[in-house]
TORKOL-4160 file (C-alpha; in steps of 0.2 Angstrom, whole numbers, padded with zeros to 4 digits, m for minus):
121
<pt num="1" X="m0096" Y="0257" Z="m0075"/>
<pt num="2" X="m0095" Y="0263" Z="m0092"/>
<pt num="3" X="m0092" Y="0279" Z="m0088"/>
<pt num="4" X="m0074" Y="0275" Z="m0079"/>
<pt num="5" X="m0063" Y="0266" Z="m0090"/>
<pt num="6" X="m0049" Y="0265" Z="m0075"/>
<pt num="7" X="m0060" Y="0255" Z="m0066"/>
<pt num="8" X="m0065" Y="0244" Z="m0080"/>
<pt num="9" X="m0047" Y="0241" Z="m0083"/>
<pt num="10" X="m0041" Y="0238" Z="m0066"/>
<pt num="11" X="m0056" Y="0224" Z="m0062"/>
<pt num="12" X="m0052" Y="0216" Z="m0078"/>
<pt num="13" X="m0034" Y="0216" Z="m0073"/>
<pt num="14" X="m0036" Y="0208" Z="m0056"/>
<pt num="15" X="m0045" Y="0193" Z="m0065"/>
<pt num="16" X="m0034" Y="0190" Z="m0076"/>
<pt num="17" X="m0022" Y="0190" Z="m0062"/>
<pt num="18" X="m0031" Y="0179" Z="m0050"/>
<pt num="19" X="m0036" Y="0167" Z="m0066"/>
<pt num="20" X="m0017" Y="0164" Z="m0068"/>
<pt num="21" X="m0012" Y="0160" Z="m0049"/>
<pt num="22" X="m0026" Y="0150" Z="m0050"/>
<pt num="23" X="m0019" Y="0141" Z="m0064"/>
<pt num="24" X="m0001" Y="0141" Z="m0059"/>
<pt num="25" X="m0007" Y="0130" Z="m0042"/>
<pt num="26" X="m0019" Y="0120" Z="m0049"/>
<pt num="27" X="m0005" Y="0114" Z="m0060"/>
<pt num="28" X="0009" Y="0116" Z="m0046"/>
<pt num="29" X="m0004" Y="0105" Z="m0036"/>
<pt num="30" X="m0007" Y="0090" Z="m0049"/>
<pt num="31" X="0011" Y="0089" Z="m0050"/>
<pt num="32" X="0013" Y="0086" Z="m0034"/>
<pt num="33" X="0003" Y="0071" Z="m0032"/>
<pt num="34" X="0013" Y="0058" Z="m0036"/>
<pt num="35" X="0024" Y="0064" Z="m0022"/>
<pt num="36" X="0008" Y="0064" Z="m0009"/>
<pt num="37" X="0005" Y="0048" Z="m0016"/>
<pt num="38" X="0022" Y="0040" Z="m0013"/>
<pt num="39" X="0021" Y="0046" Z="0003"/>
<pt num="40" X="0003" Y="0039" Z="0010"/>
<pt num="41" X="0007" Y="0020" Z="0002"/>
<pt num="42" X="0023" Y="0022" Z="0012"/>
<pt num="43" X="0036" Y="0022" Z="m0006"/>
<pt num="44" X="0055" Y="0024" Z="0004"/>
<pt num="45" X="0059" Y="0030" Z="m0013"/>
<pt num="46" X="0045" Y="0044" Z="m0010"/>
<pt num="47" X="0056" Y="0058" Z="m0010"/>
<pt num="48" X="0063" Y="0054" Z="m0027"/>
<pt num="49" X="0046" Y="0051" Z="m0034"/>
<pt num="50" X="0042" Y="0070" Z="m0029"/>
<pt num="51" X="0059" Y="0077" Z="m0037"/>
<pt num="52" X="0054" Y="0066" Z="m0056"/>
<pt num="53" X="0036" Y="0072" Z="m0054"/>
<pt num="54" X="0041" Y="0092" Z="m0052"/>
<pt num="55" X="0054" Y="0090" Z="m0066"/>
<pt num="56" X="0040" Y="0083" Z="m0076"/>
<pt num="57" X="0034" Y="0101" Z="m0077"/>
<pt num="58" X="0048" Y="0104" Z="m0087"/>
<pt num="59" X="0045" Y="0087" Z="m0097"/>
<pt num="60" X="0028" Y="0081" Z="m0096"/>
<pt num="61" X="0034" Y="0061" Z="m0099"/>
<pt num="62" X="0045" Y="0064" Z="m0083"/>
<pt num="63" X="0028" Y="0068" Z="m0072"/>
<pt num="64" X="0018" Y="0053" Z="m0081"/>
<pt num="65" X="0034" Y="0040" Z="m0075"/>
<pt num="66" X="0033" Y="0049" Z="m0059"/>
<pt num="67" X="0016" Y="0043" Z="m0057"/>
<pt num="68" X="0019" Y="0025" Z="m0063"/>
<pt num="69" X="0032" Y="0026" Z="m0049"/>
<pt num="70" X="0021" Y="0031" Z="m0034"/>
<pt num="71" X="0011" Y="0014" Z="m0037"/>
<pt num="72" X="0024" Y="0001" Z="m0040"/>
<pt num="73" X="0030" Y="m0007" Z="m0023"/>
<pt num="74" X="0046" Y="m0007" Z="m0022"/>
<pt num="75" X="0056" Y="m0024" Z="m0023"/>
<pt num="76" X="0069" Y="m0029" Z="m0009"/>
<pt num="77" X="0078" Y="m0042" Z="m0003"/>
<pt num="78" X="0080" Y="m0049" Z="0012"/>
<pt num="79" X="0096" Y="m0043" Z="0021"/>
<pt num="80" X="0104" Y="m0061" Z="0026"/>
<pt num="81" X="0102" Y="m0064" Z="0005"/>
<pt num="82" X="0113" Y="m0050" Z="0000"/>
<pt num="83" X="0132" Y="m0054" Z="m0005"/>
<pt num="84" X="0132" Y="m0074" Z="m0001"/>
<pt num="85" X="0136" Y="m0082" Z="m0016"/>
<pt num="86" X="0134" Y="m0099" Z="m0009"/>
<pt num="87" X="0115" Y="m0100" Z="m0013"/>
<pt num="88" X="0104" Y="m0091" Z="m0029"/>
<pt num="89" X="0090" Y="m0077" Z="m0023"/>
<pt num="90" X="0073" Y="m0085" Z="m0022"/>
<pt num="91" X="0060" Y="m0078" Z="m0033"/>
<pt num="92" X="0049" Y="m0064" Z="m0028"/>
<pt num="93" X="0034" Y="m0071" Z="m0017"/>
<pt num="94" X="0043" Y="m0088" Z="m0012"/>
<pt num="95" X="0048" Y="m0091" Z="0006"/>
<pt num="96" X="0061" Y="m0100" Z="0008"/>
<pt num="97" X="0069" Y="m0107" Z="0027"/>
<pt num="98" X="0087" Y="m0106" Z="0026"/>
<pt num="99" X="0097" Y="m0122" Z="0029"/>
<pt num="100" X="0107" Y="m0123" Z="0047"/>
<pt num="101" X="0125" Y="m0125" Z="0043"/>
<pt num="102" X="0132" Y="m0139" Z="0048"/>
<pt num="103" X="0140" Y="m0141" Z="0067"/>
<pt num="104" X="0159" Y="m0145" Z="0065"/>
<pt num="105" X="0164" Y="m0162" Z="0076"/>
<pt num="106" X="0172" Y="m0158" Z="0090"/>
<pt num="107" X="0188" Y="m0168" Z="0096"/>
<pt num="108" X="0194" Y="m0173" Z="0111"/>
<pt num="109" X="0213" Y="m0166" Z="0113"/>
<pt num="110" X="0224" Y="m0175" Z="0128"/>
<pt num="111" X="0237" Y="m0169" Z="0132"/>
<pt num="112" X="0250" Y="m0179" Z="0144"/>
<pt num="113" X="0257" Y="m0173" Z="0160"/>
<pt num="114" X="0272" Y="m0173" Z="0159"/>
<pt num="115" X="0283" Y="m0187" Z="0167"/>
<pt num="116" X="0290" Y="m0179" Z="0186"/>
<pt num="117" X="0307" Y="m0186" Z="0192"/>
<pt num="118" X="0308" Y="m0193" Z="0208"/>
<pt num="119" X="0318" Y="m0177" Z="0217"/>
<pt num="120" X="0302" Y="m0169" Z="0213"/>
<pt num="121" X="0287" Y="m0169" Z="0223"/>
């Protein structure tokens, strides 16, 4: 091989090459994990998870966050909670049975037939 420097320099070359697409998806790989994570622990904010952690390639502390993210479960309320201001939100982990409103009364209405005359009848 010493005799051909061309081919010296074109092996040499394609390792260099192949070394930096390697590198390139390794790290295009490990910053899509928090993504893939989301995604298997069944996140419903996985899409966003994946969007922070590719920016983090920009900004490393954005992919560190992005990670954090992937494992916190989201917290939710109930939907029957939402909007009334008649009772507080229970605490996370507290089951609470909600109270039956109250039936109204119901009245009796009469109503009186009206008095007929005697050409009537």
């Amino acid at each position: 091989m010493t005799d051909n420097p061309q081919a010296l320099m074109a092996v040499s070359l394609g390792l260099i090459v192949s070394c930096i697409i390697i590198i390139v998806l390794f790290i295009i790989f490990v910053h899509t994990m928090p993504g893939k994570i989301a995604r298997k622990r069944g996140n419903p904010q996985a899409e966003a998870i994946e969007i922070l952690s590719l920016l983090g390639l920009l900004i490393f502390p954005l992919w560190m966050a992005a990670l954090v993210w992937a494992f916190i479960r989201p917290f939710t309320l109930p939907v029957e909670l939402v909007g009334r201001n008649d009772r507080s939100a229970p605490e996370p982990g507290s089951e609470q049975k909600p109270k039956p409103e109250p039936k109204p009364e119901l009245t009796r209405v009469t109503f009186d037939a009206p008095a007929t005359t005697a050409g009537e009848a």
